[in-house]
N, C-alpha and C positions, 0 to 999 in steps of 0.2 A: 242146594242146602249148604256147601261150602261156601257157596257166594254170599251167604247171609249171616254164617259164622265170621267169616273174614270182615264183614262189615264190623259187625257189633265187637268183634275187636278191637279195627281200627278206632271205632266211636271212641270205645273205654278209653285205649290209649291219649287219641286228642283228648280226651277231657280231665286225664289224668295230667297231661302237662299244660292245658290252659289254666288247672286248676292252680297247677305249681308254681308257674308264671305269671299269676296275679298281683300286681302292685296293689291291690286294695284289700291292706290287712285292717282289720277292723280295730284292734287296739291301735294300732298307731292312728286312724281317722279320729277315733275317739280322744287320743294323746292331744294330734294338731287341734280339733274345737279347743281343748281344756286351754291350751297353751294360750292362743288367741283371745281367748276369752278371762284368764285368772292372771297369764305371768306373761304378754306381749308389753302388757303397757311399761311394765319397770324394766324387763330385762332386753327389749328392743325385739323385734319383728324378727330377727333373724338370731336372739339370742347375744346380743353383741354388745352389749350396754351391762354397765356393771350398775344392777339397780341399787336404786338412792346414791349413787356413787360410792357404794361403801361393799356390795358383793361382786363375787369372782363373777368373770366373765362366764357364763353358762357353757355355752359353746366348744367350751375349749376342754371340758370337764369330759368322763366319760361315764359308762352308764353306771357305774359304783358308785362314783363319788356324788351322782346326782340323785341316786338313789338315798345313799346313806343322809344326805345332806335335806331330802326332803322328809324322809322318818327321823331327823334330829328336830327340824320344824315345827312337826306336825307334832311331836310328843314334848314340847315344851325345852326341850335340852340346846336348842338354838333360839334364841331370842331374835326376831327381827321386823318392819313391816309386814312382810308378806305370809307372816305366821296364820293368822284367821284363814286366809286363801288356802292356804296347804292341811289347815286341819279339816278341812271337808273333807278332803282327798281320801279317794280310796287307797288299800293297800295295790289294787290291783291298776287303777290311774298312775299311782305313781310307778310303779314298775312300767307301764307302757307308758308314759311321761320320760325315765329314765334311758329307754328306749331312742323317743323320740329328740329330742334335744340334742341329741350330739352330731344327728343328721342335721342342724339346721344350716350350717356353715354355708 
């Protein structure tokens, strides 16, 4: 009987830290599609391209001011290209968007 307690603890444990150590968080998968697919083409594959030559390098931004800058977008108080793209945007894309973007370096 202890040999069966001692298991199904050790189980809990492994699965408590595989679960911890999982690279595959669902918002930021969700972030990389958006990205790839809405803001790759202007602002470069690794975020590195200051699109239409006229915004800041993404990249280099961190997750505030990419936050703040995509609900300035999306709610009309920022005029630019990539406005249509961003007002789709969820509140919750762009927060895992904010997220994700500053990792691309």
């Amino acid at each position: 009987m202890k040999r069966i307690y001692f298991l199904l603890g050790a189980l809990c444990c492994f699965s408590f830290f595989v679960q911890a150590e999982s690279p595959a968080n669902p918002n930021l998968a969700k972030a990389e599609k958006i990205y790839k697919r809405s803001c790759a083409t202007c602002h470069g594959k690794s975020g590195e391209k200051p699109a239409m030559g006229k915004s800041k390098i993404i990249n280099q931004l961190n997750a505030e001011e990419i936050s703040s800058a995509l609900f300035d977008h999306k709610s009309g108080k920022i005029v630019g290209a990539g406005n249509p793209a961003k007002q789709r945007l969820s509140d919750e894309e762009i927060h895992a968007l904010s997220e994700f973007i500053p990792d691309l370096k």
